[in-house]
C-alpha positions in Angstrom: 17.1 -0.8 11.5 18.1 1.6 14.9 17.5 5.4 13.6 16.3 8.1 15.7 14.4 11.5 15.7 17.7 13.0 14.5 18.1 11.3 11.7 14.1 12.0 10.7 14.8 16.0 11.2 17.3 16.1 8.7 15.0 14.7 6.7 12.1 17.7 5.8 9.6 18.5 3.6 7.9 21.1 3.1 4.8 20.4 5.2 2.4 23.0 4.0 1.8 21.7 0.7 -0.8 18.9 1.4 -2.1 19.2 -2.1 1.2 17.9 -3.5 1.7 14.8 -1.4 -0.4 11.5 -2.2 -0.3 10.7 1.6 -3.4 12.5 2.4 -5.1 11.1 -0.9 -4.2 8.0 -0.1 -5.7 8.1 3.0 -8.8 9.8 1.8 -9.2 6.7 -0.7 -8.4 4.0 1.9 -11.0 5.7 4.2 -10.3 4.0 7.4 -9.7 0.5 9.5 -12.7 -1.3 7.5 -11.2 -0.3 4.3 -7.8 -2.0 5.3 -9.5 -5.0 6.5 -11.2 -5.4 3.4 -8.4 -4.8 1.1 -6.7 -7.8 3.4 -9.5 -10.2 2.8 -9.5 -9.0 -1.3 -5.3 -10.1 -1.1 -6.4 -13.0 0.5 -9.1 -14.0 -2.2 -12.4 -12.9 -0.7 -15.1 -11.3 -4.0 -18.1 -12.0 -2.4 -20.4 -9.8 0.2 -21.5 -12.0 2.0 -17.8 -13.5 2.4 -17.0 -10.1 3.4 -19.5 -10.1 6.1 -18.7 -13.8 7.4 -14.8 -13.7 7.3 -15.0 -9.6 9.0 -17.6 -9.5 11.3 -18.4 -6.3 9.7 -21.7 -4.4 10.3 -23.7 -4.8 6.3 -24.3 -0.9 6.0 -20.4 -0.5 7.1 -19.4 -3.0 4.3 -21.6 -2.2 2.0 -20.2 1.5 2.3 -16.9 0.7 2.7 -17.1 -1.3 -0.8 -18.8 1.3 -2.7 -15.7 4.1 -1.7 -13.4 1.1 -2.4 -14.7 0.9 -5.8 -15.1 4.6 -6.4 -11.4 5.2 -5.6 -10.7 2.6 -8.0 -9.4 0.3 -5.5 -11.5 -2.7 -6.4 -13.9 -3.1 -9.4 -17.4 -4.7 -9.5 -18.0 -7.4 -11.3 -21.0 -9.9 -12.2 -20.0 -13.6 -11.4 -19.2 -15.4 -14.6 -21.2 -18.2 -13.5 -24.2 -16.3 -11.8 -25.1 -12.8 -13.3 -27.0 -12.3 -10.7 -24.2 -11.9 -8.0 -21.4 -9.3 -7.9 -17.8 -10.1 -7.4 -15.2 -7.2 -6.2 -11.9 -7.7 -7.8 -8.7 -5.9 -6.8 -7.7 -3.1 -9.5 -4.3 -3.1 -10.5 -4.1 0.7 -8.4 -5.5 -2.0 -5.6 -3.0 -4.1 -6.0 0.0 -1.7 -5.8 -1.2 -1.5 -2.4 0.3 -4.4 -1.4 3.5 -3.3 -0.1 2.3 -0.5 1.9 -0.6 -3.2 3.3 2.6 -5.6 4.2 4.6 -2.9 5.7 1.7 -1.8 8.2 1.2 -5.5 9.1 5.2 -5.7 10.0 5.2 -2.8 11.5 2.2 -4.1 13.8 3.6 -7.2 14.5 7.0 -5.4 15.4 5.3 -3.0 17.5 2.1 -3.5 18.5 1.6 -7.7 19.1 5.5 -7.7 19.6 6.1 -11.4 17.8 5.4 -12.6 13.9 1.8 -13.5 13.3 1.0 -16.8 11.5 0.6 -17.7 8.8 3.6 -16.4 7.4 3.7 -14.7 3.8 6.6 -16.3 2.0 8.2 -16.3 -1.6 5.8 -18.7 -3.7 9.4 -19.7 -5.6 11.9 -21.4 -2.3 9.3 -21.4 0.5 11.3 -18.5 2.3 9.6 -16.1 4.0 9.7 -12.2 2.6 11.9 -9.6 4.0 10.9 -6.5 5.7 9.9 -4.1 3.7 12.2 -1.2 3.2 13.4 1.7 1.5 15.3 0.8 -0.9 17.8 3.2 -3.4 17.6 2.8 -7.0 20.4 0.3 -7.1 18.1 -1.5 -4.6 20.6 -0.7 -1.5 18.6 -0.4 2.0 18.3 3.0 3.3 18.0 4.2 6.4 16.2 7.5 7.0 19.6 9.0 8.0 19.9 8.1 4.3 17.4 9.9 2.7 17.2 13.8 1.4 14.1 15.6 -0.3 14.4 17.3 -3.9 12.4 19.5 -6.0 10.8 17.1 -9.0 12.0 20.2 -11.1 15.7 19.9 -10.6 15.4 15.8 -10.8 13.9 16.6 -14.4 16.2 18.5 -15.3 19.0 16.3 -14.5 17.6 13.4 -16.2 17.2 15.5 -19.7 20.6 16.7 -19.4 21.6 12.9 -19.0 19.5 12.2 -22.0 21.4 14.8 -24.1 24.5 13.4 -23.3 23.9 10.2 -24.0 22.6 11.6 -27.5 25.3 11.0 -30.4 
């Protein structure tokens, strides 16, 4: 996709109102690098600590940490092991797994940008073997937008709109 700063400033928001975009949450919740590389090993089946600490290479206090704001934000869950009481598994919540597509797009974006060819392995559709698309932004009707595409709206007017819609559609 070729856009440029033109197309992003038509696009605006208004920037001010930082307690009504989930951007900054988000962010707050994630935390920072650790937290992402965590959240990659959870995706990739990693529950245990002390996996943590082998397949990271992570400093114990910064994992340990990292974990417990994981599991506050609701990111991942604790659990004890079914087959050992004694030992803790961390779980992905389903709010952790909605992460997934933001996780996928950064790791495109980085291999697009930043190591400049696809990394291996590759993460392909479980069903034909194919590997996935780039993520995107897609329309309602699932169309590909571009940011040249795209318009901001007050949630209001979009309410609104869809209870008219309902009304009409009312016998």
């Amino acid at each position: 996709m070729g856009y440029d700063n033109d197309d992003m400033e038509k696009l605006r928001e208004p920037l001010g109102e930082i307690a009504l975009c989930g951007l900054p949450l988000a962010l707050e919740a994630m935390g920072e690098r650790w937290s992402f590389m965590i959240l990659r090993a959870a995706f990739n089946g990693v529950r245990h600590f002390e996996d943590f600490l082998e397949a990271l290479g992570i400093a114990r206090n910064i994992l340990s940490n990292r974990l417990s704001r994981l599991v506050e934000a609701g990111i991942l869950k604790r659990e004890h092991c079914a087959d050992d009481r004694r030992r803790i598994e961390y779980r992905l919540t389903p709010k952790g797994l909605d992460l997934l597509p933001a996780m996928l797009a950064l790791r495109q974006w980085g291999e697009k940008w930043q190591l400049g060819v696809p990394s291996n392995p590759v993460l392909c559709d479980a069903r034909d073997g194919k590997p996935i698309a780039p993520i995107g932004i897609h329309a309602h009707d699932n169309r590909v937008l571009s940011p040249a595409d795209l318009m901001w709206r007050d949630r209001a007017e979009l309410d609104a709109e869809e209870r008219e819609s309902v009304v009409r559609k009312i016998p």
